[in-house]
Every structure is written in structure tokens, then in C-alpha cells.
ROPAVO-907844 format. One record per residue (C-alpha): residue in three letters; x, y, z. Coordinates in steps of 0.2 Angstrom, whole numbers, plus 5000, padded with zeros to 4 digits. Layout:
# residues N
ALAXYZ;...
END
This chain:
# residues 407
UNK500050005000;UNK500650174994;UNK501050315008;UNK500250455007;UNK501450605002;UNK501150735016;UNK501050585027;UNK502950555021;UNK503450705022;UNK502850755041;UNK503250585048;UNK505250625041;UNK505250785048;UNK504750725062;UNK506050605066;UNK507450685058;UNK507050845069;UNK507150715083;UNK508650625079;UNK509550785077;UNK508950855096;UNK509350665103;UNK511250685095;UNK511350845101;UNK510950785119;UNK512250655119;UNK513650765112;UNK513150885126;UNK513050775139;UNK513850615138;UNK515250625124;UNK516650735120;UNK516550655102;UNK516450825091;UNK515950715075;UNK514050705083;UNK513950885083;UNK514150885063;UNK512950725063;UNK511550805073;UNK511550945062;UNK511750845049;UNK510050785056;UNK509250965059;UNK509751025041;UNK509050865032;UNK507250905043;UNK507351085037;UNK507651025018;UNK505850905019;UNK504651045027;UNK505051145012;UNK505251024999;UNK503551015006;UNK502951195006;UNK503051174986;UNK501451254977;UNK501351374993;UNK502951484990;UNK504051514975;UNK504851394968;UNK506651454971;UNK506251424988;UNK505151284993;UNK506451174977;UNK508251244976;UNK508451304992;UNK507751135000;UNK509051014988;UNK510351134993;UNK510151115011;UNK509650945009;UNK511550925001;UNK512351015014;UNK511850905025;UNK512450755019;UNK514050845016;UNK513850875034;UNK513750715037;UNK515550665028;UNK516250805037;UNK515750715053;UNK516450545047;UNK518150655043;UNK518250735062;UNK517850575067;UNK519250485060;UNK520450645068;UNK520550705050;UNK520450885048;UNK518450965041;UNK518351025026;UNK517051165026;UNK517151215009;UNK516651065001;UNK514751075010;UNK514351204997;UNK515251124981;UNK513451004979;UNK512351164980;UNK513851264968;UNK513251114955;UNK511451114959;UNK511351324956;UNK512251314942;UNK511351144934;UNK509651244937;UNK510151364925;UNK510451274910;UNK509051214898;UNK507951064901;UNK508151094919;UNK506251094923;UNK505651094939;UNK505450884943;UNK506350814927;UNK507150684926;UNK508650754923;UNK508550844939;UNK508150694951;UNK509450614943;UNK510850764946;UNK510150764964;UNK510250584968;UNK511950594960;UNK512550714971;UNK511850654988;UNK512450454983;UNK514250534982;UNK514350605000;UNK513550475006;UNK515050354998;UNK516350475002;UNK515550465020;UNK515750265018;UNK517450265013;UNK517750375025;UNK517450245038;UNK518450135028;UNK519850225029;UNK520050225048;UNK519550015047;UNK520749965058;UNK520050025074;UNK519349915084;UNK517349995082;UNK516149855080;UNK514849975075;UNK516050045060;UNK515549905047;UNK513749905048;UNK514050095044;UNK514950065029;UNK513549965022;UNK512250095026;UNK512950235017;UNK513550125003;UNK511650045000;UNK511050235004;UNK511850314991;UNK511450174978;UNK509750194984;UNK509650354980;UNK510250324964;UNK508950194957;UNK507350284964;UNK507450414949;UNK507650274935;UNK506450154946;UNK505150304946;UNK505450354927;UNK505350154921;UNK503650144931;UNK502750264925;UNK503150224907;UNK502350054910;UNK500850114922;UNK499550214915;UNK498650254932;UNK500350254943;UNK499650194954;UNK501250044957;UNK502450184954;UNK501750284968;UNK501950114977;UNK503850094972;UNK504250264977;UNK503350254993;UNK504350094997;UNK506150164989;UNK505650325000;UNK504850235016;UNK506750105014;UNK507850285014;UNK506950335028;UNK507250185038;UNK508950185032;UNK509150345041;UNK508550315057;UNK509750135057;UNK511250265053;UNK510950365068;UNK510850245080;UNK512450155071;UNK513250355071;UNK512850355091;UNK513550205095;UNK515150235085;UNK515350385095;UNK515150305112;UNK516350165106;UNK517650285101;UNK517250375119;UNK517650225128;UNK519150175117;UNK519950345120;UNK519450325139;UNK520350165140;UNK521950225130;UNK521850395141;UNK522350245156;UNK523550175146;UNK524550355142;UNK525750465154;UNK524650615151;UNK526450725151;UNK527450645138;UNK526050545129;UNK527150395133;UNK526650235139;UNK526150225158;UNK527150105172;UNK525749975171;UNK525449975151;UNK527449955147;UNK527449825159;UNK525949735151;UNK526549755133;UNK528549735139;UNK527949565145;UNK527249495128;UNK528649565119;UNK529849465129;UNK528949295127;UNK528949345107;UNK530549385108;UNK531249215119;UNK529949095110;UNK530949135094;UNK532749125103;UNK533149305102;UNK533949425115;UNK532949545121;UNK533749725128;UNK533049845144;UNK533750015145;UNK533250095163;UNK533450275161;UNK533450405176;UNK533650605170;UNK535150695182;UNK535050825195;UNK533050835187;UNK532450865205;UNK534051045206;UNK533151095187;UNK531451095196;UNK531951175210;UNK533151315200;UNK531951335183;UNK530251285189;UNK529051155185;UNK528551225168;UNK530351205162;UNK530551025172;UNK528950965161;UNK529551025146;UNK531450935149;UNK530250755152;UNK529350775135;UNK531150835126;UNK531650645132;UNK530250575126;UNK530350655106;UNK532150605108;UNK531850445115;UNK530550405102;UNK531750465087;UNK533250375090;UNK532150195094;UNK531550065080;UNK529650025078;UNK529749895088;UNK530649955103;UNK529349975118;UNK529550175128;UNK528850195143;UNK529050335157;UNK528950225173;UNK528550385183;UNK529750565189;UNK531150565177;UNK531250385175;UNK531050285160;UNK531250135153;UNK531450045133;UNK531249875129;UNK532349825113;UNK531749695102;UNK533149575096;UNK534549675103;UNK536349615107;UNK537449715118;UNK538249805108;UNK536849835099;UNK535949905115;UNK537449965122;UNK537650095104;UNK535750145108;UNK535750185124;UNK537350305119;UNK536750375104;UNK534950425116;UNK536050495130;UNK537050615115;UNK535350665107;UNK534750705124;UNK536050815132;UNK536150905113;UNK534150915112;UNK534250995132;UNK535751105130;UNK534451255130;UNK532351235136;UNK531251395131;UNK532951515130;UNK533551435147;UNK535251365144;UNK535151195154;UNK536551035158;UNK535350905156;UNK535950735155;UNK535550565156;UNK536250395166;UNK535650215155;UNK535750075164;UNK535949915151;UNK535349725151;UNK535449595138;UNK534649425140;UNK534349265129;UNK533949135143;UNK531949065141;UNK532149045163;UNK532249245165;UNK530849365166;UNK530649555165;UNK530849565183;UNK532549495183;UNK533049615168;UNK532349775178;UNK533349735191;UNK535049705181;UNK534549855173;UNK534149945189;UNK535949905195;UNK536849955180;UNK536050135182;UNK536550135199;UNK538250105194;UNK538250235179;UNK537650375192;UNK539050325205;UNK540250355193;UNK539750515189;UNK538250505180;UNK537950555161;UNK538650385153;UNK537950205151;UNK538350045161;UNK538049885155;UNK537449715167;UNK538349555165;UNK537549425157;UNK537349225160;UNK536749255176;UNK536049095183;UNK534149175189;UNK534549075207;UNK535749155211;UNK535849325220;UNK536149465209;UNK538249525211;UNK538449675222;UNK538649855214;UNK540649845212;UNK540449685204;UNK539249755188;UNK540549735171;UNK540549885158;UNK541049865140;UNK542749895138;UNK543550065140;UNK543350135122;UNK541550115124;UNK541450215138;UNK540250375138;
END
């Protein structure tokens, strides 16, 4: 059974209108997600484009036609705007009115009549590309872990072909019905489907946002909020799996314990601001001079810690050095205060299956203690082939490399 067209069109506006205000009372009060801003207004817009599609025959044309499509495409662009802030990309405002640009400047050439068909087909290919640049927006960012992000994909990719066969559907109807009254029934359905395609989108938009709300949530728990390093307890967790990757494929695995010197006398001379700023200077420099695969992490204060992936003790050894050089070059002068700020690297090596990250941190551990009583800004290195029964060798007894490795 067909709908009834003023039926259509006040039950749309209805529910878009609503959408829109429910969208915009989450973004308010639940989520910090800015993307469901631009999809509640997306909402609101779309709701505004109907009621005057609908006023058609009551005001000028102009009106109640082109200036509803053209609102009607900005809000899909809206929409792909949102999908882009979404994803962290920046918005690009200028391309909500490149549809309406088209639209004005289709209108004006001949054989653009007020419902052609080569006007419904213009407008449903203008929509049907937002709505897939919307789609392969979400694609683009398909390695995040958002259950909800497929099932979005699809809708906006059957939307926009939707909107795409209602004009040919329509025009191949009426060519066969005389009364059309099943082309009235097609377009009903094709518009009644579209509709319910929207609503679906919503609630998939809205639970998208409260995913990516509690993923950010439970990376903010993960992140030192300073440095944006790893925390104590997510480099431990992560430094743990590495290490049983690592010894599962009979390769050494390097820990580098890293205390910043005299940090407390520069907090104390310069301030906290200039302190703060020293902590994140070591963690660019940290994160520049280290593989992919190296784990950082800023065990709390000035101390922090890297795991190395398939590192021998040389190997280690040369990277904790080249990080102490970059360091005291990259600190030599914080926000036009000229600064000694160095760094003592404490170094272990281990290949052997019986030792854990404990042991490692601890060897680690005493190889810093031994850089820093030996006058700090150099690296010391742990002995290896430590049976893990036995006690761990007093300070004295700790072995560095040999004399021309020395910092």
C-alpha cells in the first residue's frame, strides 16, 4: 500500500527533527566526540530540507525546490564532514557547498524543469556521492577496533545506491503504468526503505561515538598524560608479551632503565614548567632514536624505561649512547634557558627462556645505579649468563664494556 505523500513528508520531519535534538543531547552530555555535533546537524538540516520540499505550490519555487536540495545536500555533506572529524581528519568546510555550487548552476541550463528527470537524477547523484565518500570514510579508519563501524559502511553504501535507482525506478514505472498507481507504490517503498535507512544510521552513528568514547577512555589509562608515553602498568603489560615473542623465537631481548640527572636541582632552579618540558624533550628524543618495535615507557618522575626487540649488547649498548648524546644535545637550551641536562642508561641483555622482565629490571636497575656512582651521564652495562637462582652480584661487581665504549 502506497503512503500518502504529506504523510511521508511530516512523519520524516518528524523523526529527523528528533534524531537531530537526541544527537545533540548525547554530544552535550555524555560524549566529548565532536563528530556527533556535525551528525546531529546533519539531522536538523535534512528535517529543514523536507518541510519545504513540502511547502512546494505554497511559496516560489526557488524556495520551497532549490533552496530545500541545497540544504538537503549540505547536510549530507555534513554528514561526511562528521565521518572526517571522526576519524581525527581535519573538516573540510568548503566542500558542503560544492553540491549546492552544481545544483545552482545545473538549474540554470536548459531542460532543467522543475521535477525532470534529469533533475532527480543530478540530485540523487550528488547525495549518493557523499554518502559514499561518507562510507569510505569509515573505511579508511578500518582498523580500529569499532564494532559498529561495518554496519555503517553498508548503510551509506546501499543509501547512496538507493538513492540512485529511485529516479530510473520512478521513470521505468510510469512508462509502463497508466494509472501509477504501482509507481506511487515503488516510490513510497524506495522512500519509506531511505527513511528507515536513516534512522538505522543514527543509532549505528551513536553507537560509534560511544565506542570511540570508551576506546579513547581506556587508551587515556594506558597514556602518561605528560609525555603521551606509555604508563608504568601498560609498558609492563606490553613489555611482557614482547619478551615471550622475543624468547619463543630464541632471540635476546634488551631493557634500558633510564633516570634523567639532577631533574629534582632543574625543578627546583627553573620551575616545574621548564621540568615538564625537559620529560617530554626525552620522550621525542627517546621515540626518534628507537625502531618500531622498541617498547617506551615513562615508569614515573624522570624515569623511564625501553624494551629492545632482538638486541645484542652492543647493539643495546650503541642505543642507549646514541639516546644519552641526542638527549644532552636536544636539552642544552629549554624555552631560551640554557640547561645541563643529562641522562644515566642502565643496560641488560638476555637470551635465557628461565628469565623474566623482573630479573631484567633489576639488572637493569643495578647498571644505572652503577652509571650514576660513577658520575652519571654515561651508560653501564649488566653481565650476562646470570644463573636466575642466584643472588644478583653486588654493585662493584656489575661489568661495563670495555674502556673505548665508555660514555
Amino acid at each position: 500500500m502506497a503512503f500518502e505523500i504529506n504523510t511521508l513528508f511530516l512523519l520524516t520531519i518528524d523523526v529527523e527533527a528528533i534524531l537531530g535534538l537526541l544527537l545533540l543531547l548525547v554530544w552535550v552530555q555524555n560524549t566529548r566526540v565532536t563528530a556527533v555535533a556535525w551528525w546531529a546537524t546533519a539531522h536538523l538540516m535534512t528535517a529543514a530540507s523536507v518541510m519545504l520540499y513540502g511547502l512546494y505550490g505554497s511559496v516560489p519555487d526557488l524556495i520551497s525546490v532549490d533552496l530545500s536540495s541545497v540544504i538537503l545536500f549540505s547536510a549530507f555533506g555534513v554528514t561526511w564532514n562528521g565521518a572526517r572529524v571522526f576519524n581525527l581528519r581535519r573538516a573540510l568546510p568548503g566542500s558542503l557547498i560544492a553540491g549546492a555550487v552544481l545544483w545552482m548552476f545545473a538549474t540554470q541550463s536548459p531542460g532543467f524543469e522543475v521535477g525532470s528527470e534529469l533533475r532527480g537524477q543530478l540530485s540523487a547523484m550528488i547525495i549518493a556521492t557523499y554518502t559514499w565518500l561518507t562510507a569510505y570514510e569509515f573505511w579508511r579508519g578500518r582498523d580500529e577496533p569499532l564494532v559498529s563501524r561495518w554496519p555503517a559502511i553498508a548503510l551509506f553504501v546501499t543509501h547512496g545506491a538507493m538513492f540512485l535507482l529511485r529516479t530510473p525506478i520512478n521513470a521505468l514505472l510510469h512508462d509502463r503504468d497508466t494509472d501509477h498507481l504501482l509507481a506511487s507504490a515503488w516510490v513510497s517503498v524506495l522512500s519509506l526503505e531511505a527513511f528507515l535507512m536513516t534512522i538505522a544510521t543514527a543509532f549505528i552513528l551513536l553507537a560509534m561515538s560511544k565506542e570511540r568514547t570508551e576506546l579513547r577512555h581506556k587508551i587515556a589509562a594506558m597514556i602518561d598524560p605528560l609525555t603521551g608515553l606509555l604508563n608504568r602498568r601498560a609498558f609492563l603489560q606490553d613489555a611482557e608479551a614482547l619478551l615471550r615473542r622475543q624468547l619463543e623465537r630464541d632471540r635476546p631481548i634488551g631493557v634500558l632503565l633510564i633516570d634523567l640527572d639532577h631533574f629534582k636541582s632543574i625543578n627546583d632552579r627553573f620551575g616545574h614548567t621548564i621540568g615538564d618540558q625537559v620529560l617530554q624533550i626525552f620522550a621525542m628524543t627517546a621515540q626518534a632514536n628507537l625502531r618500531q618495535d622498541d617498547l617506551l615507557g615513562r615508569l614515573g618522575g624522570e624515569e623511564f624505561t625501553v624494551v629492545l626487540a632482538d638486541a645484542s649488547i652492543d647493539n643495546a649498548y650503541l642505543v642507549a649512547d646514541r639516546l644519552r648524546n641526542a638527549f644532552a644535545l636536544a636539552a642544552a637550551v629549554v624555552d631560551g634557558q640554557p640547561l645541563h641536562a643529562t641522562a644515566s642508561i642502565g643496560v641488560s641483555v638476555i637470551i635465557d627462556p628461565a628469565q623474566d622482565l623482573s630479573r631484567l629490571i633489576t639488572l637493569a636497575d643495578q647498571a644505572l645505579y652503577l652509571a650514576k656512582a660513577r658520575g652519571r651521564n654515561r651508560v653501564e652495562v649488566a653481565p650476562l649468563g646470570l644463573d636466575p637462582d642466584e643472588p644478583v652480584p653486588a654493585y662493584p661487581a656489575l661489568v661495563a664494556l670495555p674502556e673505548q665504549h665508555a660514555a
